[in-house]
Structure formats: structure tokens, C-alpha cells
HTML snippet that shows the backbone in 3Dmol.js (N, CA, C, O; Angstrom):
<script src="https://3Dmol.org/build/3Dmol-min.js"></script>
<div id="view" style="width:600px;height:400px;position:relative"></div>
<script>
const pdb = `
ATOM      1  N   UNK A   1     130.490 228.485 309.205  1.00  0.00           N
ATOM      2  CA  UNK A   1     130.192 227.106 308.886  1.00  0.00           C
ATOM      3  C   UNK A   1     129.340 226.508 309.991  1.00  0.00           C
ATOM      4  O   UNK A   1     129.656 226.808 311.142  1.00  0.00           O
ATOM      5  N   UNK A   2     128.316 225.713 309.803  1.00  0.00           N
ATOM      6  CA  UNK A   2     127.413 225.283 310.288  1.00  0.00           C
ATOM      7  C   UNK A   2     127.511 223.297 310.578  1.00  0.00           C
ATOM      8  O   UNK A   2     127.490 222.420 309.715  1.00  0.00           O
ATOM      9  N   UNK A   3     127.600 223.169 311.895  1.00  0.00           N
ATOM     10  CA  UNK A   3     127.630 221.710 312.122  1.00  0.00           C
ATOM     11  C   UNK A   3     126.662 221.279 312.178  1.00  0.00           C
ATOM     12  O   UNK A   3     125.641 221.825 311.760  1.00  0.00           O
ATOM     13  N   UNK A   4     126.734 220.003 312.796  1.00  0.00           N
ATOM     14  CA  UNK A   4     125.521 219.272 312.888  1.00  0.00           C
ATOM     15  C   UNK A   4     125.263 219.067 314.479  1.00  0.00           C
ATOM     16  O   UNK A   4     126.149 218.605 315.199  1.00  0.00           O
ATOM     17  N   UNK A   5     124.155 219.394 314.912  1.00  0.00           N
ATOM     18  CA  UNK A   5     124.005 218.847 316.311  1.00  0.00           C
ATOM     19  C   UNK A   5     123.083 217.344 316.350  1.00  0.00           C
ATOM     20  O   UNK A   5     122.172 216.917 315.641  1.00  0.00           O
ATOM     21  N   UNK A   6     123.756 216.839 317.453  1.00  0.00           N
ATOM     22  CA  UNK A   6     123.745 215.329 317.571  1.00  0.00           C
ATOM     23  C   UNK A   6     122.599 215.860 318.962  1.00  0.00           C
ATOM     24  O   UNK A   6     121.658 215.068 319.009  1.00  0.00           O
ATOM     25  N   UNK A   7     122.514 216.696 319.775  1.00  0.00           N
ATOM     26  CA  UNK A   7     121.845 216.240 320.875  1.00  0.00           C
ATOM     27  C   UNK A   7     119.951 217.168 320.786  1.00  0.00           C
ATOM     28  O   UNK A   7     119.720 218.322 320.425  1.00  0.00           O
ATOM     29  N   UNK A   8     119.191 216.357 321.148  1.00  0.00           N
ATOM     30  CA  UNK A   8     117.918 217.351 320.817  1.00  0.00           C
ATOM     31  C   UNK A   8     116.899 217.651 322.187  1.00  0.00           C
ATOM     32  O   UNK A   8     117.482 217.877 323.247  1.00  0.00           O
ATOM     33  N   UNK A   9     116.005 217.655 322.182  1.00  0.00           N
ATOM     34  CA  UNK A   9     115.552 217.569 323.393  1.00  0.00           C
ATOM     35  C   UNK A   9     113.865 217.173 322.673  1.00  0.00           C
ATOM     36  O   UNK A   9     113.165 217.773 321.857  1.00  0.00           O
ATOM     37  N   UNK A  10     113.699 215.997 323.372  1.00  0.00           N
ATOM     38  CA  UNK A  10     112.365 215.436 322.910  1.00  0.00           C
ATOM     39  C   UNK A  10     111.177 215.469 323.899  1.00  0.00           C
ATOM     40  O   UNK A  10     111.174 215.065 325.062  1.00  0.00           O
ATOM     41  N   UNK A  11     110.028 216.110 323.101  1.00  0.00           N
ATOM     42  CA  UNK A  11     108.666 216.477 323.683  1.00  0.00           C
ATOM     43  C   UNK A  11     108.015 215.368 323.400  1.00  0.00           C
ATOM     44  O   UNK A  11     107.751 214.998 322.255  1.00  0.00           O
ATOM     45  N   UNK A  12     107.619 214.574 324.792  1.00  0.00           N
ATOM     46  CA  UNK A  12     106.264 213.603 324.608  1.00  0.00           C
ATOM     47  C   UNK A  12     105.427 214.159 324.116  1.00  0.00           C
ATOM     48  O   UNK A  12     104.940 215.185 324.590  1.00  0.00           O
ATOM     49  N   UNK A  13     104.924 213.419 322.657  1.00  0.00           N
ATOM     50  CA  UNK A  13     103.032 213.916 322.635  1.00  0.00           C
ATOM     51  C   UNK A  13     102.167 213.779 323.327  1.00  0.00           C
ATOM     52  O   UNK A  13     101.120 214.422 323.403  1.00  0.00           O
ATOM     53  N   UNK A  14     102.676 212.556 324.148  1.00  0.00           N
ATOM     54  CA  UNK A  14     101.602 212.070 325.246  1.00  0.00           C
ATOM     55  C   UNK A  14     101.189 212.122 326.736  1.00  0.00           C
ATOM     56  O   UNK A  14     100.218 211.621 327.302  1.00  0.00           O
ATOM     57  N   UNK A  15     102.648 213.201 327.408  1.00  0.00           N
ATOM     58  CA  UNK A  15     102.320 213.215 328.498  1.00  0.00           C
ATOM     59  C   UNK A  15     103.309 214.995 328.417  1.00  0.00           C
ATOM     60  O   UNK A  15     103.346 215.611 329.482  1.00  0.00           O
ATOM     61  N   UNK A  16     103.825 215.476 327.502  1.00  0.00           N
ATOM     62  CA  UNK A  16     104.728 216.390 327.442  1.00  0.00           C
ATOM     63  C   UNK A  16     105.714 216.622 328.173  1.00  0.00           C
ATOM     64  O   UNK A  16     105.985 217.787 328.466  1.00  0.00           O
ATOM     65  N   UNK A  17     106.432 215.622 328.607  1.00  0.00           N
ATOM     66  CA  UNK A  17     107.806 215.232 329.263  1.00  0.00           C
ATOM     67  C   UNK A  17     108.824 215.589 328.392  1.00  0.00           C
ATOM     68  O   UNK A  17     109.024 214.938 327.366  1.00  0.00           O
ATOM     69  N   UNK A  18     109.507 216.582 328.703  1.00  0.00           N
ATOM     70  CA  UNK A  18     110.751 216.873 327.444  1.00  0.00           C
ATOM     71  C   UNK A  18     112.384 216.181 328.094  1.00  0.00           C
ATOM     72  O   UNK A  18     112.975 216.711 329.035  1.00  0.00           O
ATOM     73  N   UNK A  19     112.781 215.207 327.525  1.00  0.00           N
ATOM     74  CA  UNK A  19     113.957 214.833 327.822  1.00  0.00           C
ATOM     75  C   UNK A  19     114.879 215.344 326.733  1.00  0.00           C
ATOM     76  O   UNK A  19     114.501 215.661 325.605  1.00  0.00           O
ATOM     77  N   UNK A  20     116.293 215.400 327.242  1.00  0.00           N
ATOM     78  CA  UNK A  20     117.484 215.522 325.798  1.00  0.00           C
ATOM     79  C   UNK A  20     118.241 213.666 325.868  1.00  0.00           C
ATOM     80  O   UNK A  20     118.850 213.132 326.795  1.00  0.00           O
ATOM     81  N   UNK A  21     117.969 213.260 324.872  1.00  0.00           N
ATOM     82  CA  UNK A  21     118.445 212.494 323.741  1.00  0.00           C
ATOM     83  C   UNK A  21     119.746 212.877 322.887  1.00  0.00           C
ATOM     84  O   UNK A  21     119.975 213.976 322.382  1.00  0.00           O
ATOM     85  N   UNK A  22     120.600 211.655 322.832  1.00  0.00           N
ATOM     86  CA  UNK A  22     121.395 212.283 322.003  1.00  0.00           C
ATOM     87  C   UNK A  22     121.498 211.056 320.761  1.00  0.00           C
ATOM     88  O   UNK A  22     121.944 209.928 320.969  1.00  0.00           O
ATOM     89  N   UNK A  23     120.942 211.590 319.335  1.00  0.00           N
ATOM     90  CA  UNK A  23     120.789 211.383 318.000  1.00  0.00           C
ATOM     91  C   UNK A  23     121.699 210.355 317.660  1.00  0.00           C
ATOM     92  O   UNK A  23     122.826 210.411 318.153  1.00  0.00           O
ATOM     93  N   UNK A  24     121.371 209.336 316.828  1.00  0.00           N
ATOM     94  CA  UNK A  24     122.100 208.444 316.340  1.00  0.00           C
ATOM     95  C   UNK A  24     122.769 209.322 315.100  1.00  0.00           C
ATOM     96  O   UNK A  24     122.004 210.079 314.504  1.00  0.00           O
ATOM     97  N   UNK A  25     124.005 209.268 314.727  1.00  0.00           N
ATOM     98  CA  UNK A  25     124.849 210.010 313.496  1.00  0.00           C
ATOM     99  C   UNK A  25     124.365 209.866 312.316  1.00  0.00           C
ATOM    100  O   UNK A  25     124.036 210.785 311.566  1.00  0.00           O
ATOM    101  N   UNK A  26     124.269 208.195 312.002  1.00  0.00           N
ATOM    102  CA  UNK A  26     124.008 208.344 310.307  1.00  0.00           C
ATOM    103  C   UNK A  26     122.688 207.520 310.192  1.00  0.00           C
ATOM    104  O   UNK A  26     122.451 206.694 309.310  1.00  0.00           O
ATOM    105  N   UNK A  27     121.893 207.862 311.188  1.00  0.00           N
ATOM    106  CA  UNK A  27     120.304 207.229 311.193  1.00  0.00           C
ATOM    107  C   UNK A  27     119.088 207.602 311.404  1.00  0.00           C
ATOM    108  O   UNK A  27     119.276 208.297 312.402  1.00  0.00           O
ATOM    109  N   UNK A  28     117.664 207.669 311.146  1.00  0.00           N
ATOM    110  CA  UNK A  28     116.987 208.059 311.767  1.00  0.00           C
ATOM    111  C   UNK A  28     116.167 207.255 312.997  1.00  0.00           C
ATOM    112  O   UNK A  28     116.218 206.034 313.141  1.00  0.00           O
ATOM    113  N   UNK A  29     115.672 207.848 313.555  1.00  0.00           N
ATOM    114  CA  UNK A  29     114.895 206.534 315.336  1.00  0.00           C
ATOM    115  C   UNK A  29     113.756 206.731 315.038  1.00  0.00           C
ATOM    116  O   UNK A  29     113.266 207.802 315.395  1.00  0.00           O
ATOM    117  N   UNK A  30     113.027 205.880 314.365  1.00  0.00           N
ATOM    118  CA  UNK A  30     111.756 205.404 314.496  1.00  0.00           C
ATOM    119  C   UNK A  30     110.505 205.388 315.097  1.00  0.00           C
ATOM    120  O   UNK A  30     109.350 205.737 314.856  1.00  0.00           O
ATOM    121  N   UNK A  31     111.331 204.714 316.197  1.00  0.00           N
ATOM    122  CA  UNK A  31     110.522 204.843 317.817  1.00  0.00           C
ATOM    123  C   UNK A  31     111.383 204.679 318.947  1.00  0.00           C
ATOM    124  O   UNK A  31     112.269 203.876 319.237  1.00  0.00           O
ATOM    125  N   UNK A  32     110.766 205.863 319.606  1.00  0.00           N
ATOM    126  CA  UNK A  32     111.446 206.228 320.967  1.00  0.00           C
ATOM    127  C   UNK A  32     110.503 206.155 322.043  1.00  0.00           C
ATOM    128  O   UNK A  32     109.398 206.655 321.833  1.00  0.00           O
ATOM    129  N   UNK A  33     110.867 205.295 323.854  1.00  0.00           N
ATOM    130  CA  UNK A  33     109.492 205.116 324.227  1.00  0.00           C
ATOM    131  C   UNK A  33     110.533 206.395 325.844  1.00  0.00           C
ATOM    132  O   UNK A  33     111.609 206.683 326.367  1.00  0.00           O
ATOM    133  N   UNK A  34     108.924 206.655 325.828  1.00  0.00           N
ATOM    134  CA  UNK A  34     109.056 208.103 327.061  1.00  0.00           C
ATOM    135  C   UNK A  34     109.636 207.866 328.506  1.00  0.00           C
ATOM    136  O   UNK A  34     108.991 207.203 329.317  1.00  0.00           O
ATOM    137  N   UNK A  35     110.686 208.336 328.776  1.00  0.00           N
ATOM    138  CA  UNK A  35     111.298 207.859 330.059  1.00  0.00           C
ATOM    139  C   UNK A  35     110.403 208.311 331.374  1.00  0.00           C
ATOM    140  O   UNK A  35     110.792 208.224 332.539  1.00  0.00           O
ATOM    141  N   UNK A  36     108.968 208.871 330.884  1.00  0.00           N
ATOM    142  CA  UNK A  36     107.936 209.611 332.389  1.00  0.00           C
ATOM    143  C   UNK A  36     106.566 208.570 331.976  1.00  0.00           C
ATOM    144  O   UNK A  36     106.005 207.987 332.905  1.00  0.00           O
ATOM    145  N   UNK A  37     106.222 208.435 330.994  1.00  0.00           N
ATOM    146  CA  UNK A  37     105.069 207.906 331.100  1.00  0.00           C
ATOM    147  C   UNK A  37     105.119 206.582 330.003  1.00  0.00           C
ATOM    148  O   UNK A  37     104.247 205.716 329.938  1.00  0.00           O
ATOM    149  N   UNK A  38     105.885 206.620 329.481  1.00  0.00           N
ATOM    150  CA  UNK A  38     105.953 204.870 328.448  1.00  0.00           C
ATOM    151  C   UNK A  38     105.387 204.797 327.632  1.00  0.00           C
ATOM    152  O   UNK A  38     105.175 203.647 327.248  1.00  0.00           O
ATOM    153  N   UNK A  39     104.774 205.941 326.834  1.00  0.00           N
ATOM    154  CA  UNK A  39     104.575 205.897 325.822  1.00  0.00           C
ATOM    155  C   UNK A  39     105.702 205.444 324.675  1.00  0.00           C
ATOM    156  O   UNK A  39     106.919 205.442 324.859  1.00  0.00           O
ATOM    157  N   UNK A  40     105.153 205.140 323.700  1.00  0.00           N
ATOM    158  CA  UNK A  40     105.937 204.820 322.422  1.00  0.00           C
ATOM    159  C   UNK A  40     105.978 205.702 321.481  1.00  0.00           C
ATOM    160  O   UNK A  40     105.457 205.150 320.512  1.00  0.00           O
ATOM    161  N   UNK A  41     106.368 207.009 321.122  1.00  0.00           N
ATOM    162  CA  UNK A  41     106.534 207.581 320.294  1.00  0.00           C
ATOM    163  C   UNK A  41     106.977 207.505 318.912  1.00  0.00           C
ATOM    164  O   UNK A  41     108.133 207.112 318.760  1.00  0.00           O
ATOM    165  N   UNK A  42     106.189 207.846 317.684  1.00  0.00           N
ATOM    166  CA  UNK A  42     106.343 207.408 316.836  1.00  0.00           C
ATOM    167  C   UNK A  42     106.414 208.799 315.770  1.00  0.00           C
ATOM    168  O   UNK A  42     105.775 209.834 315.961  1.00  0.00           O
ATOM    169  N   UNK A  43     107.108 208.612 314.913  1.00  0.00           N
ATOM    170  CA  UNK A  43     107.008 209.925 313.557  1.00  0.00           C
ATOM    171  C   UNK A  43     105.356 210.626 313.399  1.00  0.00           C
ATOM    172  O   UNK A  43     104.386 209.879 313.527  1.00  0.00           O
ATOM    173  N   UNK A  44     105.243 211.542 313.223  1.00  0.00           N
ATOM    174  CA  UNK A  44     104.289 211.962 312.322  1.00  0.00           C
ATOM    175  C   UNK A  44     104.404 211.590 310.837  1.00  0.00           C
ATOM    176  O   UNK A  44     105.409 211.564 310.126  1.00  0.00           O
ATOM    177  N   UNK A  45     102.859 211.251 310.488  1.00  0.00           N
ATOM    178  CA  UNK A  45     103.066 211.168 308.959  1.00  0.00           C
ATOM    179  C   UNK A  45     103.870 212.032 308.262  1.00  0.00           C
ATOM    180  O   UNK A  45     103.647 213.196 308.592  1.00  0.00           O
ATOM    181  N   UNK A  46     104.807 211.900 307.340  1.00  0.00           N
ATOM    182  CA  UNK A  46     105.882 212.534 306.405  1.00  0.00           C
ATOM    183  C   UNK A  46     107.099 212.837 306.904  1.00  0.00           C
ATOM    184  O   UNK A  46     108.060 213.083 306.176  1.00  0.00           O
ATOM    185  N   UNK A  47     107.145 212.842 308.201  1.00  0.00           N
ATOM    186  CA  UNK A  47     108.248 212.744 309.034  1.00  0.00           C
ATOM    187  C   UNK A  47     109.137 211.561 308.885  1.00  0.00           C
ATOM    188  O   UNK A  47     108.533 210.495 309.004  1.00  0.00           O
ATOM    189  N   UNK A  48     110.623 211.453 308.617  1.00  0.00           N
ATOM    190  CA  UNK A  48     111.369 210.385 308.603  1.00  0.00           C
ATOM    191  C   UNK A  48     111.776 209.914 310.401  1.00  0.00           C
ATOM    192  O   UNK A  48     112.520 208.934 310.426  1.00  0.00           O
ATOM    193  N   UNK A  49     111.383 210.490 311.894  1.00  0.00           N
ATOM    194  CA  UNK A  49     112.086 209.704 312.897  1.00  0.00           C
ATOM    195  C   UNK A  49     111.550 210.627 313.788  1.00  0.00           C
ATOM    196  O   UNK A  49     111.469 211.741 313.270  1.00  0.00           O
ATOM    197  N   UNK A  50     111.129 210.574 315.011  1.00  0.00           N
ATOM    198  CA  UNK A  50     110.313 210.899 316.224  1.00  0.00           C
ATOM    199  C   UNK A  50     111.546 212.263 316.447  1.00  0.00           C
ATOM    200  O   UNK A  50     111.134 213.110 317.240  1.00  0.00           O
ATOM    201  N   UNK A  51     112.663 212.496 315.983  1.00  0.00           N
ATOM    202  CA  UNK A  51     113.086 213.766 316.376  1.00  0.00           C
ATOM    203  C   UNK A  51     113.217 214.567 315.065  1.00  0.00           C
ATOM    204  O   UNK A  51     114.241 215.251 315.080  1.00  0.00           O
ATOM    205  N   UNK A  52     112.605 214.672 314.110  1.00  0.00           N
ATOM    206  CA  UNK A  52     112.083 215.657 313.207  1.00  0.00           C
ATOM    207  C   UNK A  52     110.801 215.950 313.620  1.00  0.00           C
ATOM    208  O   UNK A  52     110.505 217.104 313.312  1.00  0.00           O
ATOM    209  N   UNK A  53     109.808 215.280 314.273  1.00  0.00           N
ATOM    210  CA  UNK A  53     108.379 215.250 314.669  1.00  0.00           C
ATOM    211  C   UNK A  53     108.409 215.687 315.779  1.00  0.00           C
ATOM    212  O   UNK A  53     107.480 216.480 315.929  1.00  0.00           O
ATOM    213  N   UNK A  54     108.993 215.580 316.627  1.00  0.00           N
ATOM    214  CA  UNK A  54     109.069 215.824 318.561  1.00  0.00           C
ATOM    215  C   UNK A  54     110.256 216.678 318.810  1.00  0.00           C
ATOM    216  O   UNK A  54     110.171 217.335 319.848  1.00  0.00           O
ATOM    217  N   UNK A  55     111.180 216.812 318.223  1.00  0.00           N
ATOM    218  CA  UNK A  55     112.740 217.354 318.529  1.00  0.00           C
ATOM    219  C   UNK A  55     112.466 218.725 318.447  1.00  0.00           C
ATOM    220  O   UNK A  55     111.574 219.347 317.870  1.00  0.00           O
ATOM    221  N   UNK A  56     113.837 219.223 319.449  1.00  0.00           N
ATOM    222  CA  UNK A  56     114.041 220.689 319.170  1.00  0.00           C
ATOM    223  C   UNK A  56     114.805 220.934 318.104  1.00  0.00           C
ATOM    224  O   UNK A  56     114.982 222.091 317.725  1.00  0.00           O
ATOM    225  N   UNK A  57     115.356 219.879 317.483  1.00  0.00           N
ATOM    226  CA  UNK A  57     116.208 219.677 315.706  1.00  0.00           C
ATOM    227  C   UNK A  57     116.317 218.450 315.458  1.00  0.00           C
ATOM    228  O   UNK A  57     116.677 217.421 316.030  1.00  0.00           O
ATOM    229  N   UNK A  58     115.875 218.823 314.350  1.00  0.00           N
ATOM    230  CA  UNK A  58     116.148 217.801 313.102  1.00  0.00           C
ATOM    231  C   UNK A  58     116.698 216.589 313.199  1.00  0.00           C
ATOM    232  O   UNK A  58     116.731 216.444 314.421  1.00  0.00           O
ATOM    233  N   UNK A  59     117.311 215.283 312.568  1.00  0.00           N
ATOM    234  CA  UNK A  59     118.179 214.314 313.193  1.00  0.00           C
ATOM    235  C   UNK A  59     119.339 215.074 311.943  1.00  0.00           C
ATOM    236  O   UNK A  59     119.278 215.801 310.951  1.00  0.00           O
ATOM    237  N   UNK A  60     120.295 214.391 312.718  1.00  0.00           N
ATOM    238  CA  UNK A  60     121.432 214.519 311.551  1.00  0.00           C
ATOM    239  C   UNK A  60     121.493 214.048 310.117  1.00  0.00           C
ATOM    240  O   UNK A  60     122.402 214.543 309.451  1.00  0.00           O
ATOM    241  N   UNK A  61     120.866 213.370 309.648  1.00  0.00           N
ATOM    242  CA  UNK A  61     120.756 213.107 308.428  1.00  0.00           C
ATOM    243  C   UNK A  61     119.346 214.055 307.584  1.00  0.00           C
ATOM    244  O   UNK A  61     119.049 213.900 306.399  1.00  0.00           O
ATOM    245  N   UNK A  62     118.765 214.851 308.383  1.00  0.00           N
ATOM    246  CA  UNK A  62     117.758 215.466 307.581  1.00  0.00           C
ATOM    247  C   UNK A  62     118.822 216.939 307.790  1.00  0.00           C
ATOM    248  O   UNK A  62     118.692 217.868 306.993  1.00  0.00           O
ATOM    249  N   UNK A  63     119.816 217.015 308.889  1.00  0.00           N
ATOM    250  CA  UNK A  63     120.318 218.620 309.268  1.00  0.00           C
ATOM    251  C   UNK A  63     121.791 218.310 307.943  1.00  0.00           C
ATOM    252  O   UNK A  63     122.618 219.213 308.067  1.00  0.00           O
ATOM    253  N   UNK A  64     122.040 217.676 307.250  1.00  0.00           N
ATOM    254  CA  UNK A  64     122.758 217.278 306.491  1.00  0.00           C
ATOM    255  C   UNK A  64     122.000 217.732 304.842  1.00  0.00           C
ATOM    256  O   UNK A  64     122.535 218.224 303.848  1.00  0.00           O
ATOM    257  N   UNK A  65     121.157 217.491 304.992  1.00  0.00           N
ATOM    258  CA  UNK A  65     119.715 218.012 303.620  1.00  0.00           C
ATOM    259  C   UNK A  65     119.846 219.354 303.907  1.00  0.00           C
ATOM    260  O   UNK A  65     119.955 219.987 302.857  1.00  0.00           O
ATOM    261  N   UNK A  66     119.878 219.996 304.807  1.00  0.00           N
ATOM    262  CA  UNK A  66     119.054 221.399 304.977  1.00  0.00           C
ATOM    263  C   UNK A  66     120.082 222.294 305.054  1.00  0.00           C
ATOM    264  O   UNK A  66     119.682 223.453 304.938  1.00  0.00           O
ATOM    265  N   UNK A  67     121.399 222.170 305.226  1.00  0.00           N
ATOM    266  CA  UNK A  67     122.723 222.798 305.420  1.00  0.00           C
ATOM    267  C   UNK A  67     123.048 223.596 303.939  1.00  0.00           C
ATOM    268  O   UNK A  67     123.241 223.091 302.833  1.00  0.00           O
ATOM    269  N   UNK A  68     123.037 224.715 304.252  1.00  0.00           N
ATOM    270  CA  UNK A  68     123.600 225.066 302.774  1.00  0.00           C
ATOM    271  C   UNK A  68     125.194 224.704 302.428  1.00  0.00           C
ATOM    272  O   UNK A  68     126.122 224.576 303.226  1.00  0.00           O
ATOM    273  N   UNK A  69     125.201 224.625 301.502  1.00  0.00           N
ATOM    274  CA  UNK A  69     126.860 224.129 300.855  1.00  0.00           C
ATOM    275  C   UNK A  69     127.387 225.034 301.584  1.00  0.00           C
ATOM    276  O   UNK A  69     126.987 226.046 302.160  1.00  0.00           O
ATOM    277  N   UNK A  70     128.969 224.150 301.381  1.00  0.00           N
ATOM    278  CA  UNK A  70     130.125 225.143 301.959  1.00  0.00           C
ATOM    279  C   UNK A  70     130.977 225.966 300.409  1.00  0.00           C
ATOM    280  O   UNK A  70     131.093 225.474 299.287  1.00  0.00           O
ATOM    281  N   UNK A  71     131.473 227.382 300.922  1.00  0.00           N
ATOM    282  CA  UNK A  71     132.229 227.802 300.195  1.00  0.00           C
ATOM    283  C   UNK A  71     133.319 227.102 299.808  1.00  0.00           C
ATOM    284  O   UNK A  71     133.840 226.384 300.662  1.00  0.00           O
ATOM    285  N   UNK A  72     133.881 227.147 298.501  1.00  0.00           N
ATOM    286  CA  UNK A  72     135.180 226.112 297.766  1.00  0.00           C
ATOM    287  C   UNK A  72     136.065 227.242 297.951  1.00  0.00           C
ATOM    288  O   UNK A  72     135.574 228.283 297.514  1.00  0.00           O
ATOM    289  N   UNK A  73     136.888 227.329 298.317  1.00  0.00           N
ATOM    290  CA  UNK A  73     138.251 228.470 298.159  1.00  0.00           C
ATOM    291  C   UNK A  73     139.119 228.098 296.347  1.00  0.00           C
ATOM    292  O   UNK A  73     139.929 227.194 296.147  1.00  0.00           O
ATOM    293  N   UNK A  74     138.756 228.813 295.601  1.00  0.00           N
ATOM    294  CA  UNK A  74     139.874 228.584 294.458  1.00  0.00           C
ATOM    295  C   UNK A  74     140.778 229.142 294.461  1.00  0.00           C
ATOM    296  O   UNK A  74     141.621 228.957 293.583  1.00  0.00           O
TER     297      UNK A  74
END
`;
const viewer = $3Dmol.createViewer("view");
viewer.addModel(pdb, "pdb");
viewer.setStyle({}, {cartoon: {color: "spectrum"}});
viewer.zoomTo();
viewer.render();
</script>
């Protein structure tokens, strides 16, 4: 069985500063601004939140989409 990870590690586009972040549960973040250079990081087009676009995973609500079902015991 497969959880969900809450913590990611985010790549500036703009200066490539990778910090770890840890994911809001039942949300996606919009915009996140860079703790090295202050940029404002923002989604890529089709992207729902700057850590599906920049993250080393997914946010929790897209790793919730992508999870295959769990087995039912009958």
C-alpha cells in the first residue's frame, strides 16, 4: 500500500535553489516565493500548483489521482 507524501523538495526555475517544503494536505500552492533569490514561483501551464511543476512529487491531492485503488478483502 502506497501513502501519500506530504514533504517535496522544490527547484527554483529561477535561480535553481532546491529547498524541501512540506505540502499543504487537502490543497494545491499556487505560488511559492524562493527562500535564495525571491522569486515568485508559479505553476506551469496545465499544472494545478508550483509542486507538480517544480517538486520532486506531486502535491497530495494530484498523488491521491494517481494511486492505484486498494485491494477490498471479501
Amino acid at each position: 500500500m502506497h501513502g501519500i507524501t506530504y514533504d517535496s523538495d522544490l527547484t527554483c526555475p529561477n535561480c535553481g535553489f532546491t529547498m524541501q517544503v512540506r505540502m499543504p494536505t487537502d490543497a494545491c500552492l499556487y505560488f511559492h516565493k524562493c527562500s535564495h533569490c525571491k522569486a515568485l514561483m508559479r505553476p506551469k501551464p496545465g499544472d494545478c500548483c508550483v509542486f507538480c511543476s517544480y517538486g520532486s512529487v506531486p502535491c497530495p491531492p494530484r498523488q491521491r489521482q494517481t494511486r492505484p485503488p486498494t485491494q477490498s478483502k471479501d
